[in-house]
DOPA-706341 format. One line per 2 residues: their letters; for each residue x, y, z of C-alpha. Coordinates in Angstrom, 1 decimal, always signed. Layout:
A	X/Y/Z ~ ...
***
This chain:
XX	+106.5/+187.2/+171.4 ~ +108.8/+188.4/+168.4
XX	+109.4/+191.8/+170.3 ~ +110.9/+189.9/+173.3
XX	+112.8/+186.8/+171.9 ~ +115.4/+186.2/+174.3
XX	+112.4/+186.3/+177.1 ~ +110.7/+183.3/+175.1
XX	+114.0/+181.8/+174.7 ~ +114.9/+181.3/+178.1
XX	+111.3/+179.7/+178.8 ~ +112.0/+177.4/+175.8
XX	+115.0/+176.0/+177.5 ~ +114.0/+176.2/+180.2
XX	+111.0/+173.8/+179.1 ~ +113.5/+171.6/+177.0
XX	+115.6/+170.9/+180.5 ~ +112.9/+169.8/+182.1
XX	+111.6/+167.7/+179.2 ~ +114.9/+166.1/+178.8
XX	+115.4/+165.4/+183.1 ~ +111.7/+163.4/+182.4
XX	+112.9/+161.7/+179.2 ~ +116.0/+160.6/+181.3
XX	+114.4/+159.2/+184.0 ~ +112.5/+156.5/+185.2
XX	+110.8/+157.9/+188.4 ~ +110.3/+161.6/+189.3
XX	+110.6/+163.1/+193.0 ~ +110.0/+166.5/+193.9
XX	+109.7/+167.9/+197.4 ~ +108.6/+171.4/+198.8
XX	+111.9/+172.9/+200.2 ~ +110.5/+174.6/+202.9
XX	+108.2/+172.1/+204.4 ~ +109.1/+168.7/+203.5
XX	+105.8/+168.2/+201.8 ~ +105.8/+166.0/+198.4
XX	+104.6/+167.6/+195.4 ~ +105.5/+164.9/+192.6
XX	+105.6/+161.6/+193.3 ~ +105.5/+160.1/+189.4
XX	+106.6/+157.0/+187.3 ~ +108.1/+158.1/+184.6
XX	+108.9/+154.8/+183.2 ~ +107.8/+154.4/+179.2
XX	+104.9/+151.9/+179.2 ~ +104.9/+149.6/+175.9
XX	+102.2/+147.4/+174.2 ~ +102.2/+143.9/+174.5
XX	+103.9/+143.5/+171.0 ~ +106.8/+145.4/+172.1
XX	+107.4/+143.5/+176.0 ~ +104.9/+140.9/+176.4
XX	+102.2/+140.4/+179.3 ~ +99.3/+138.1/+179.5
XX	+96.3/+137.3/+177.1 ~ +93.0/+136.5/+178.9
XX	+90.1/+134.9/+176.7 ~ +86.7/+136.1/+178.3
XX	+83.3/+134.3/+178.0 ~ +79.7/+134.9/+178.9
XX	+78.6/+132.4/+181.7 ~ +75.4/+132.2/+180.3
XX	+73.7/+129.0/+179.6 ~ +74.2/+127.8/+176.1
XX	+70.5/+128.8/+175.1 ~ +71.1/+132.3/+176.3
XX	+71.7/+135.5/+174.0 ~ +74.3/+138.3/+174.6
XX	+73.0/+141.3/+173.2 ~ +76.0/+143.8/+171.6
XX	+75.3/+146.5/+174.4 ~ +75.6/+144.3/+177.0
XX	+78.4/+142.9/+175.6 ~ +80.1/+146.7/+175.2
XX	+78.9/+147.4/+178.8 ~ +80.8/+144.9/+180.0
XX	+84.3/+145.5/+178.3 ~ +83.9/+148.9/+179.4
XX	+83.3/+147.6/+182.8 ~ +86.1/+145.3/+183.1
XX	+88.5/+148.1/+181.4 ~ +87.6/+150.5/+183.9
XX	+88.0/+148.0/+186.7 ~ +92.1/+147.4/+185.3
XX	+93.0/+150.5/+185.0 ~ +91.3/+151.3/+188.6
XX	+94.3/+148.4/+189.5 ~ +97.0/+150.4/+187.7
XX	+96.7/+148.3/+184.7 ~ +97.0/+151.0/+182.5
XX	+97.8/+149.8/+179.4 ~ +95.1/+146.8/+179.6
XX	+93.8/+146.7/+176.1 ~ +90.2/+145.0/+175.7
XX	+87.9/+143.8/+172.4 ~ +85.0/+142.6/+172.2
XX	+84.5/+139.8/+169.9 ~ +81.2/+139.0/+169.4
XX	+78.8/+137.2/+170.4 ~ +79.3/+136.5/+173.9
XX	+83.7/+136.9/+174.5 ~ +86.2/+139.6/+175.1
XX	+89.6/+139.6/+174.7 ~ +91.8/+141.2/+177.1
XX	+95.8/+142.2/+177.0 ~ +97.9/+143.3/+179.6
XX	+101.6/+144.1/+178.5 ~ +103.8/+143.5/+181.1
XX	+101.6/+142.4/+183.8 ~ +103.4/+140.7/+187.3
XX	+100.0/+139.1/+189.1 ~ +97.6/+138.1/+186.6
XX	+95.7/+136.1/+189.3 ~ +94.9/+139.1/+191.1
XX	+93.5/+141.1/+188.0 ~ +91.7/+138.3/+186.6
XX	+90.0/+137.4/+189.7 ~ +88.3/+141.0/+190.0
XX	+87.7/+141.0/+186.7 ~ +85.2/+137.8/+187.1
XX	+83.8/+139.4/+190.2 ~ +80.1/+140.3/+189.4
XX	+80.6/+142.9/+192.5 ~ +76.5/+143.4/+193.4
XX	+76.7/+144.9/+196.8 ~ +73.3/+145.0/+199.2
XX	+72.6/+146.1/+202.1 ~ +70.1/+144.1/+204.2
XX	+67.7/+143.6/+206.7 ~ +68.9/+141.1/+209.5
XX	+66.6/+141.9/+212.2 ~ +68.0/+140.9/+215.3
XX	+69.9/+138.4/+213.6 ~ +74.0/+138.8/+213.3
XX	+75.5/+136.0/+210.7 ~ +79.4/+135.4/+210.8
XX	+81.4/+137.3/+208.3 ~ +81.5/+135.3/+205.2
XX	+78.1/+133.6/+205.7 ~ +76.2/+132.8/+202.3
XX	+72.5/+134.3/+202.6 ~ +70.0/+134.5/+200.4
XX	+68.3/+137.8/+199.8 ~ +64.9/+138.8/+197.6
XX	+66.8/+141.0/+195.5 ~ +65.8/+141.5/+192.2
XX	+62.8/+139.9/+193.3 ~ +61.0/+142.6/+194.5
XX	+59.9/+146.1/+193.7 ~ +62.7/+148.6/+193.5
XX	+62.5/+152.0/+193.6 ~ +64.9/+154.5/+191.6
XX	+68.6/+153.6/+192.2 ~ +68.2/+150.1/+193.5
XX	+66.3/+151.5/+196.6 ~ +63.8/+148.5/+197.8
XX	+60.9/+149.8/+199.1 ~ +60.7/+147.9/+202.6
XX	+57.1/+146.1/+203.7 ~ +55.3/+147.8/+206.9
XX	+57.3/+145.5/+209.3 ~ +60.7/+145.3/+209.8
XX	+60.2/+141.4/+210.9 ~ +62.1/+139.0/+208.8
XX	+59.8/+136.7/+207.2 ~ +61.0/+132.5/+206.4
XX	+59.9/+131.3/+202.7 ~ +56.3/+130.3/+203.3
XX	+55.9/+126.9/+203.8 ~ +53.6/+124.4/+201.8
XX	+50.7/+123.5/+203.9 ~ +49.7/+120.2/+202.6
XX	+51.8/+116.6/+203.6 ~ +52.1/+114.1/+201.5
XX	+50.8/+110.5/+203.2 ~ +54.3/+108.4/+203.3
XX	+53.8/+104.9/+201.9 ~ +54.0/+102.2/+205.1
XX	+56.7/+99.3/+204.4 ~ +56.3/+95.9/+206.6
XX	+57.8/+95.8/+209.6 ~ +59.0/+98.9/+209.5
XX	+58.0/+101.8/+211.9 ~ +55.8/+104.4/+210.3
XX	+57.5/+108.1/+210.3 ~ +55.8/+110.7/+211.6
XX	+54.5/+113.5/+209.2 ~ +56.8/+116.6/+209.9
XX	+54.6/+119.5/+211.0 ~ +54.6/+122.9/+209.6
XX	+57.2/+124.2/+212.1 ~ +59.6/+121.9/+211.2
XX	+59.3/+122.3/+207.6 ~ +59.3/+126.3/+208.2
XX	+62.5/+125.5/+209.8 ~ +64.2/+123.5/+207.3
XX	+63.6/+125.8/+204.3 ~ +66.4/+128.6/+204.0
XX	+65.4/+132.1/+205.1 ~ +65.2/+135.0/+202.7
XX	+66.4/+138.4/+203.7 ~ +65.1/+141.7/+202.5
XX	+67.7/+144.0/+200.7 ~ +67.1/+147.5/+201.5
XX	+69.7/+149.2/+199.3 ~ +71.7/+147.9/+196.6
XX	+75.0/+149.2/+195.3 ~ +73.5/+151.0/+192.4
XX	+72.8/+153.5/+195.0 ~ +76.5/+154.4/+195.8
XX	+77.8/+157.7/+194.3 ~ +81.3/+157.9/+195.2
XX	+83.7/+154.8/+196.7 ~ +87.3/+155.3/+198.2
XX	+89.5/+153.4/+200.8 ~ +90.8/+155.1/+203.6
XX	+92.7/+153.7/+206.7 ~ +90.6/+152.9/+210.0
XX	+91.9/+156.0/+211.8 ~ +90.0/+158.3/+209.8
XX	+86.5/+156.8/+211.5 ~ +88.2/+155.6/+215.0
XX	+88.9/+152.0/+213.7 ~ +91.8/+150.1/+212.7
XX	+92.9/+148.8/+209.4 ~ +91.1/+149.8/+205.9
XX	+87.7/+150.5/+205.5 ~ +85.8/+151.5/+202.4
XX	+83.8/+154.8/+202.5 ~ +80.3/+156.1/+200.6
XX	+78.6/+158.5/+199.3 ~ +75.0/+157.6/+198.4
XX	+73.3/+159.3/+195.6 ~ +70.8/+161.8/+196.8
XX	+67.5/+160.6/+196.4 ~ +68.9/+157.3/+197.9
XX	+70.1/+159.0/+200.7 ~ +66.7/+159.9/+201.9
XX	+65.7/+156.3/+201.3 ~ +68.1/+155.1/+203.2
XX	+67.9/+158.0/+206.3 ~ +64.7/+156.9/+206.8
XX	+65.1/+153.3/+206.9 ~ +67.7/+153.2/+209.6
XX	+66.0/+156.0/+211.5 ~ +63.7/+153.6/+212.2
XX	+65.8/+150.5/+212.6 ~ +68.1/+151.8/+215.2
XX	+69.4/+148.7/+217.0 ~ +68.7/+146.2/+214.3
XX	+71.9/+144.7/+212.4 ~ +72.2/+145.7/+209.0
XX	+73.9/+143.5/+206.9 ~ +76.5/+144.6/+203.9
XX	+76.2/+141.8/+201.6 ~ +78.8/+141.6/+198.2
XX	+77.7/+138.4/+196.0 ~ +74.9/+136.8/+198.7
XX	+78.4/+136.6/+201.3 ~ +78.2/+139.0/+204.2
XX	+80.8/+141.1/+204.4 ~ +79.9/+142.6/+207.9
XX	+76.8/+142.8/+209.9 ~ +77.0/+146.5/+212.0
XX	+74.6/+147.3/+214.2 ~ +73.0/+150.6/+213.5
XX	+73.2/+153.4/+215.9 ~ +71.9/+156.0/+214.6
XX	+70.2/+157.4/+212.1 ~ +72.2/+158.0/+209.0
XX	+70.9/+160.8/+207.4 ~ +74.0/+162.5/+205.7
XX	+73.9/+160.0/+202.4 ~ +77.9/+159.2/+203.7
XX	+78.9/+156.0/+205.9 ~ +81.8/+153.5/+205.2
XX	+82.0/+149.4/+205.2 ~ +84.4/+148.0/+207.7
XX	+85.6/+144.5/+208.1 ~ +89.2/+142.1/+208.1
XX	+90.8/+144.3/+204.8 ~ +94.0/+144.6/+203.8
XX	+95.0/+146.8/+201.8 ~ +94.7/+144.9/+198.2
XX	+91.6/+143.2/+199.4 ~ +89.7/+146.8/+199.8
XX	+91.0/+148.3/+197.1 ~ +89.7/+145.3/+194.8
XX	+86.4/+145.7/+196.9 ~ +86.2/+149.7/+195.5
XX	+87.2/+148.9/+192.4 ~ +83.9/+146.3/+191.9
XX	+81.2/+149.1/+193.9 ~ +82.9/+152.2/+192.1
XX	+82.6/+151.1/+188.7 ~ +79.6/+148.5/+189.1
XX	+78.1/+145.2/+188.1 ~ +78.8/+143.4/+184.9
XX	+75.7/+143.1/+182.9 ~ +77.0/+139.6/+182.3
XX	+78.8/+137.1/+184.0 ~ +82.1/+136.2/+182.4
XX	+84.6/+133.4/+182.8 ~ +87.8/+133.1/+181.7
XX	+88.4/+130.4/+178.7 ~ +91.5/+130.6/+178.1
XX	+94.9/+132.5/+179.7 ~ +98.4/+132.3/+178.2
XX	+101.3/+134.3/+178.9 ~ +102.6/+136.6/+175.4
XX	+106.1/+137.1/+174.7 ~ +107.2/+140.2/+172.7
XX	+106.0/+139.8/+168.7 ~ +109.0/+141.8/+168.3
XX	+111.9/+140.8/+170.2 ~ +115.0/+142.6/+171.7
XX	+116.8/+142.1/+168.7 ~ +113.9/+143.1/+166.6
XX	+112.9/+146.5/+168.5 ~ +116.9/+147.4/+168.9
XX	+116.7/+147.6/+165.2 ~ +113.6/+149.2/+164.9
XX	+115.0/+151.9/+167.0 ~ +118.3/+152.2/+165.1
XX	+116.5/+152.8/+162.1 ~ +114.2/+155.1/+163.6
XX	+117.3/+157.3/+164.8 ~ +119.1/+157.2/+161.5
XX	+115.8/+158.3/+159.7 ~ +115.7/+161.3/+162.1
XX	+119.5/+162.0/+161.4 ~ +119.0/+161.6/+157.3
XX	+116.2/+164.5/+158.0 ~ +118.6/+166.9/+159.7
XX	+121.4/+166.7/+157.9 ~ +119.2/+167.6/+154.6
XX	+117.5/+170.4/+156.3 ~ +121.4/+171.3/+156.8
XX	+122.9/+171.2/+153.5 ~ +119.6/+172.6/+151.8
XX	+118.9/+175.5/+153.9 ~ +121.9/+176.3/+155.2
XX	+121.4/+178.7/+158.8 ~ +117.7/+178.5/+158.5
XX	+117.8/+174.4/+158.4 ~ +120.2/+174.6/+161.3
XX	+117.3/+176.5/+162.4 ~ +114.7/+173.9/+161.9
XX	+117.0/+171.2/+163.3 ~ +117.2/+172.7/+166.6
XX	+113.6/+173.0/+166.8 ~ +113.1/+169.2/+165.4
XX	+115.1/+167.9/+168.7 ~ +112.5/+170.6/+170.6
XX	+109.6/+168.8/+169.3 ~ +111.7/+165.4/+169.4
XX	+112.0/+165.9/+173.6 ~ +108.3/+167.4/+174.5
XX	+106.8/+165.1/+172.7 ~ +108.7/+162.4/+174.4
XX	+108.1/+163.7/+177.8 ~ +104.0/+163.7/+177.1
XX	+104.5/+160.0/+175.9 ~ +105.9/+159.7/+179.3
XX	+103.5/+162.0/+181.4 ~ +100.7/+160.9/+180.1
XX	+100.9/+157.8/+179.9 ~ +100.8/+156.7/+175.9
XX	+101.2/+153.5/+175.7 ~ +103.6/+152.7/+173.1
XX	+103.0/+150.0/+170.2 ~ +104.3/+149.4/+166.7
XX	+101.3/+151.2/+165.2 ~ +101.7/+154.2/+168.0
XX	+105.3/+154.4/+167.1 ~ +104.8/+154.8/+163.3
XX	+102.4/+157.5/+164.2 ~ +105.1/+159.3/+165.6
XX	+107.9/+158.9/+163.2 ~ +104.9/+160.2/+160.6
XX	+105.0/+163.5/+162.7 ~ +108.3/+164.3/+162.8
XX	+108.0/+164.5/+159.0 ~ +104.9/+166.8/+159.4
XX	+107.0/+168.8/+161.9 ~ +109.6/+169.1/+159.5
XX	+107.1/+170.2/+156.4 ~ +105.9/+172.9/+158.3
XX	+109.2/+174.5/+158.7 ~ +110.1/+173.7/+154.8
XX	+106.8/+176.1/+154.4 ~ +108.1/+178.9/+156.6
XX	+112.1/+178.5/+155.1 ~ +110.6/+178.7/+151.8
XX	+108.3/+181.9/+152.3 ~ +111.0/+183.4/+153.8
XX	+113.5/+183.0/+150.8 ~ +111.0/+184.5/+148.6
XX	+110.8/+187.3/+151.0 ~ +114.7/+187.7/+151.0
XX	+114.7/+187.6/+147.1 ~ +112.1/+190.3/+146.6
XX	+114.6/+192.7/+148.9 ~ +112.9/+192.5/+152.4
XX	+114.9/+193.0/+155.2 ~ +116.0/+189.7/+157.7
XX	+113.6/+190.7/+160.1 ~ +110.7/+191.3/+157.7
XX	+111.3/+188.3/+155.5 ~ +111.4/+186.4/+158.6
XX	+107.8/+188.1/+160.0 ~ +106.1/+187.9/+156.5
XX	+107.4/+184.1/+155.7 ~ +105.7/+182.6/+158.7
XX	+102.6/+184.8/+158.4 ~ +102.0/+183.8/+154.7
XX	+103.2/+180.3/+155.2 ~ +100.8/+179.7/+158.7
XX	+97.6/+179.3/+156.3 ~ +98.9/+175.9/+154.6
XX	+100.4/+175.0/+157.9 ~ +97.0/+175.2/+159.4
XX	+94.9/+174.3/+157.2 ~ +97.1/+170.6/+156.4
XX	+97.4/+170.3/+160.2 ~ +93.8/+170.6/+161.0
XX	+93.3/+168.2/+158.1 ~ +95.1/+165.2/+160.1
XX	+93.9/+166.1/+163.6 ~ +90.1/+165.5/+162.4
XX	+91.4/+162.1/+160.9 ~ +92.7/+161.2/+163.7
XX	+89.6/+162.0/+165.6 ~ +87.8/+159.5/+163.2
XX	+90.3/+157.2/+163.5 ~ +89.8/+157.6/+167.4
XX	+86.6/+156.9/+167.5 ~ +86.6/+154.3/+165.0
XX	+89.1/+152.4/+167.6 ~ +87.3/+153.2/+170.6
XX	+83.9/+152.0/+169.2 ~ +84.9/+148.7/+167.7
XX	+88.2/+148.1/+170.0 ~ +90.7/+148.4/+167.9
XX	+93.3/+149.7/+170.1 ~ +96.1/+149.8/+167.3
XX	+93.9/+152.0/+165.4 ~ +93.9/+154.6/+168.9
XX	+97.2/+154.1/+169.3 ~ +98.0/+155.0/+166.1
XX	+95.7/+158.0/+166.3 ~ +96.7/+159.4/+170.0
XX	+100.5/+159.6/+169.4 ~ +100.0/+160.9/+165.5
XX	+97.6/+163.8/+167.0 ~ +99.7/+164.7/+170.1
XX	+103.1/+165.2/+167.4 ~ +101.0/+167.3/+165.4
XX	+99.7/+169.8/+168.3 ~ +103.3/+169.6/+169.3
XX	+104.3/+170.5/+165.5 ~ +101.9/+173.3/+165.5
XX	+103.3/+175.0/+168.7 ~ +106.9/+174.4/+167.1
XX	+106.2/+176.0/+164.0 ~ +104.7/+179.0/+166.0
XX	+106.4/+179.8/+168.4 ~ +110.1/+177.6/+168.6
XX	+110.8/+178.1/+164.8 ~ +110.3/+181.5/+164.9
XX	+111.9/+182.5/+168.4 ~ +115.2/+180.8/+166.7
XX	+114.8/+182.6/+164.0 ~ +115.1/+185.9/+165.2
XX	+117.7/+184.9/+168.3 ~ +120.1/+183.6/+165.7
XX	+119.3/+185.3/+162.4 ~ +118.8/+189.4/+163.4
XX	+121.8/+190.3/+163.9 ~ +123.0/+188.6/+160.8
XX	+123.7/+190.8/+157.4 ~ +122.5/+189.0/+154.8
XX	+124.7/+190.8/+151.8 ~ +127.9/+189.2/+153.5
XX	+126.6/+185.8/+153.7 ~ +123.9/+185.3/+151.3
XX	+124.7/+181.6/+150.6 ~ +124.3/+181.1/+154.6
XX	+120.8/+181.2/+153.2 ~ +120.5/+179.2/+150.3
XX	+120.3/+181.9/+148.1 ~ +122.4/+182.2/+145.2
XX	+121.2/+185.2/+143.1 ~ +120.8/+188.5/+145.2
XX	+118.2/+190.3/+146.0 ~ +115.4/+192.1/+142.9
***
């Protein structure tokens, strides 16, 4: 790297431009020239916490009768749940707690249709797939099924009864003798048909969605329909399960049932023995996306409700944040302007580099996504100090260097060698804190500890790489062909050489 600085130099910038076109921009577009094709199609936009732009608040509870317990795991299950299920939406910055014993509280900063998420958030999302005989019910029917009634196999695989007949609830066999008023014609007992008749018929599930391994929407034309359909892939012992099953129901209707509502009732054709198939009926777009969302990521453990939903302005306010910023930026200028007057060429050095690190670490925030809160920003404003310590370490090696009569170029090579201990050893210090801290936040969600944590740990990786290679590569760019004997004080050294 040192032999060929100008090389690394031009990558640097090179880098720097195209961190700065991100940090400048909102959206990112970029298309192959030759063909047309899309290659980046990206938001670029920053994404803040709710105390820094608001959003909505969303009290969860366990619908559970009051007698009922919620045990902890169930209760973590289902945040994790429900938090994969929002960002599956693009609610990416959707910040959920649990708060014991039976609620979770849910944030989403800047959200625009708050129905929408909260209403697949409730959705228990248990898909079956079941036996309708010769029997095709209306989309949107309510049936009732013996799931989780009867024996399953691994992966929510029933194992079906010898027949493929579909059975009514038995009916009692004994009448009761109805009590004769005066004058009043006596009622006829109803007979066993009749009461077979009135009592509600209970389908057989075959499959449940337990079974399904991956879940995506695709538009009708991929299969030979129209509009939006929602493809499968079943697990693999469940594929054989299921092979069998309609390789010996070909012609029967099989049913695809999400919360006891039929969803559509296909005929099946053919054995489907490839563990891949797909769920059609009237979606639009939204509607089977929400549907994948539920069957990719599962059923809650628990039922929830929502309590309680309020809209959250910013904590901070315009005013408030403008200032924050402000101070932010004239912190950041106080910092170069010492590294200036105290270390002369080598601070301008270190300046340079600080805006380096300043705009790639930006553009990660950016990439990412980080989502950026008051606790998130103060771990970054505590990097740019770290940044700033490690190139104190080098400048101060390298003066050393300079006073015991090494050459530019060697004080320069020996400085950052002999200073790269300390810088290591104090950086890899605060990256395994903030892996405690991380973990501390994920298990007991407290996501201004993580946020904290992610944007304090990316600043010092982006430190690290500063110190190695951007430091020094502006070091030797700017400083070799310099002759120290003319302009020692360019330096800040003020005795010569021993």
């Amino acid at each position: 790297m040192t032999r060929h600085p100008y090389i690394t130099l031009v990558i640097i910038l090179l880098i720097v431009a195209f961190a700065g076109w991100v940090d400048l921009s909102k959206h990112i577009f970029i298309t192959n020239p030759f063909n047309g094709k899309t290659l980046v199609d990206r938001n670029t936009d920053m994404h803040l916490g709710l105390d820094l732009r608001g959003g909505l608040q969303v009290l969860l509870e366990a619908d559970l009768p009051e007698t009922s317990t919620v045990s902890s795991n169930d209760l973590t299950t289902t945040r994790q749940i429900l938090e994969n299920r929002a960002n599956g939406l693009g609610v990416s910055e959707v910040v959920m707690q649990s708060a014991p014993p039976n609620r979770i509280v849910a944030q989403f900063p800047g959200l625009q249709n708050p129905e929408e998420v909260v209403a697949v958030l409730q959705e228990t999302g248990v898909l079956e797939f079941v036996d309708m005989g010769n029997e095709r019910p209306a989309e949107g029917t309510l049936i009732q099924t013996d799931y989780g009634t009867t024996g399953a196999g691994p992966n929510g695989i029933v194992i079906l009864p010898p027949t493929s007949e579909v059975s009514p609830t038995p009916a009692p066999t004994d009448t009761a003798t109805p009590t004769e008023v005066p004058g009043a014609t006596p009622q006829a007992e109803p007979t066993a048909t009749e009461v077979a008749a009135a009592a509600p018929t209970i389908y057989h599930t075959v499959m449940s969605g337990a079974s399904l391994d991956i879940v995506s929407v695709e538009t009708g034309q991929a299969v030979g329909t129209t509009g939006y359909v929602i493809s499968f892939t079943l697990k693999p012992d469940a594929s054989t399960a299921f092979g069998e099953y309609t390789g010996s129901h070909i012609g029967q209707v099989l049913a695809i049932v999400l919360d006891k509502k039929v969803i559509s009732a296909p005929t099946i054709n053919a054995k489907i023995d490839k563990g891949s198939g797909y769920i059609e009926g009237n979606f639009t777009a939204d509607s089977a996306n929400a549907l994948a969302i539920q069957l990719r990521y599962g059923s809650l453990p628990i039922p929830v409700k929502v309590v309680q939903s309020q809209s959250v302005g910013a904590t901070l306010g315009a005013d408030s944040l403008r200032r924050s910023l402000v101070a932010g930026i004239i912190g950041l200028l106080a910092v170069i302007i010492f590294m200036l007057l105290y270390y002369r060429l080598p601070g301008f050095v270190a300046d340079l580099a600080l805006i380096v690190y300043a705009v790639v670490t930006l553009m990660l925030f950016k990439l990412i996504p980080v989502v950026l809160t008051l606790p998130g920003i103060a771990g970054f404003i505590l990097s740019i100090g770290m940044a700033v310590d490690a190139n104190i370490l080098i400048f101060e090696r390298l003066k050393e260097e300079l006073r015991a009569g090494r050459t530019l170029r060697q004080a320069i090579d020996l400085g950052w060698a002999r200073a790269w201990p300390s810088i290591r050893d104090s950086n890899s210090s605060t990256l395994i804190t903030c892996l405690i801290l991380f973990i501390f936040g994920n298990t007991f969600g407290a996501s201004m500890v993580k946020g904290f944590s992610v944007t304090l740990a990316l600043g010092v990786i982006v430190s690290l790489i500063t110190a190695i290679i951007v430091t020094r590569t502006f070091l030797h760019v700017i400083l070799d062909n310099v002759k120290l004997a003319e302009h020692p004080r360019w330096f800040g050294i003020t005795e010569g050489p021993r």
